[in-house]
N, C-alpha and C positions, 0 to 999 in steps of 0.2 A: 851200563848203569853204575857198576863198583867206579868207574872214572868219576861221572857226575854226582854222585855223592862225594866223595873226597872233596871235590874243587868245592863241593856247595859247606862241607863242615870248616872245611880248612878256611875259604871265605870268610866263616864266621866266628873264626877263631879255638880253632879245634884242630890237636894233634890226631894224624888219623895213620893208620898203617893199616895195611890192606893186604889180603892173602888171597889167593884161588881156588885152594882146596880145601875143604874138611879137615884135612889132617894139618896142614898149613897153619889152618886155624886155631886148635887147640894145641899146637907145639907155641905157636903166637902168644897165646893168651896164658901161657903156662908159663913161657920166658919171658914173660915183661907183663906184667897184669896189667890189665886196661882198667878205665874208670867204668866204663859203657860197651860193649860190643852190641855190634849189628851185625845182624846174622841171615843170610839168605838161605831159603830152605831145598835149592832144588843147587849142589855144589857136585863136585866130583870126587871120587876117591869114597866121603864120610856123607851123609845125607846134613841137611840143617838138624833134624831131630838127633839123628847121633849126636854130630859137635854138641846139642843143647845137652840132652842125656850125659856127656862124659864129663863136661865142663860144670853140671849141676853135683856131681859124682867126686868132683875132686875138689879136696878142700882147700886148696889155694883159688880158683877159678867161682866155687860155690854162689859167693856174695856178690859176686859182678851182675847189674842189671842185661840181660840180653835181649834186644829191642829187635824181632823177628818181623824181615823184610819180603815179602812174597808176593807173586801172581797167582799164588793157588785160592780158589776159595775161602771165604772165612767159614768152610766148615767144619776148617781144621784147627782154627783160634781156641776152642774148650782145651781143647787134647793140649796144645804147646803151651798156654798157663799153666794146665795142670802139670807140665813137665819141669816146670820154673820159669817159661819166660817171664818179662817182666811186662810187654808189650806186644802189639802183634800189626802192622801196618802192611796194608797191600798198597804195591807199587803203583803209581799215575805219574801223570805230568806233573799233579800238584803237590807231590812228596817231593822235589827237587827245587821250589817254589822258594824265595826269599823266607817269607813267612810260615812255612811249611809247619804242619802240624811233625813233622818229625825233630826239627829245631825245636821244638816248644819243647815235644815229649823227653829229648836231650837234656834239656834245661834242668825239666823238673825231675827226671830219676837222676841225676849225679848231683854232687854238693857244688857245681857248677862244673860239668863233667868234662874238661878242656880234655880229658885225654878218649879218643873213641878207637876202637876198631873194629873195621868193615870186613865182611866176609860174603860176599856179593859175585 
């Protein structure tokens, strides 16, 4: 999934850098701010909610929109806004989609957020 998102941002015109782990992740986002992070919730090493929790916690990372990518229910969407995400989209086919409501949602939380990183 973390590949087919890359190829589908980068397509459309988006720097993407991609990590594998929790911890990966917020050494990532800490050394190079992103405009946008995308964040999966089920990662190794840190959970999605840690990385979301540490990265809402440190004030270089705070203000980054984090646009949470999942296969778990949405009955965990209340809880990860109230944590700061900024978004909360469960994984389909039609997330990978030219049109994708995840492109759109891109669009509109960055000031044209050319810069993303995935954590998938």
């Amino acid at each position: 999934m973390r590949a087919a998102i890359e190829r589908l941002l980068t397509k459309a015109g988006h720097q993407v850098a991609t990590v594998a782990d929790g911890q990966q992740a917020i050494q990532t986002a800490t050394g190079n701010i992103p405009e946008l992070i995308l964040l999966d919730m089920m990662l190794p090493k840190l959970s999605g909610l840690e990385v979301l929790e540490a990265l809402k916690k440190d004030p270089l990372t705070k203000y980054i929109p984090v646009i949470i990518l999942t296969s778990l229910s949405q009955k965990n969407e209340a809880k990860l806004l109230q944590a700061g995400a900024a978004a909360y989209l469960t994984k389909s086919d039609k997330l990978l989609e030219s049109d994708s409501t995840l492109l759109r949602l891109i669009d509109a939380l960055g000031p044209k957020a050319k810069s993303a990183s995935s954590s998938s």
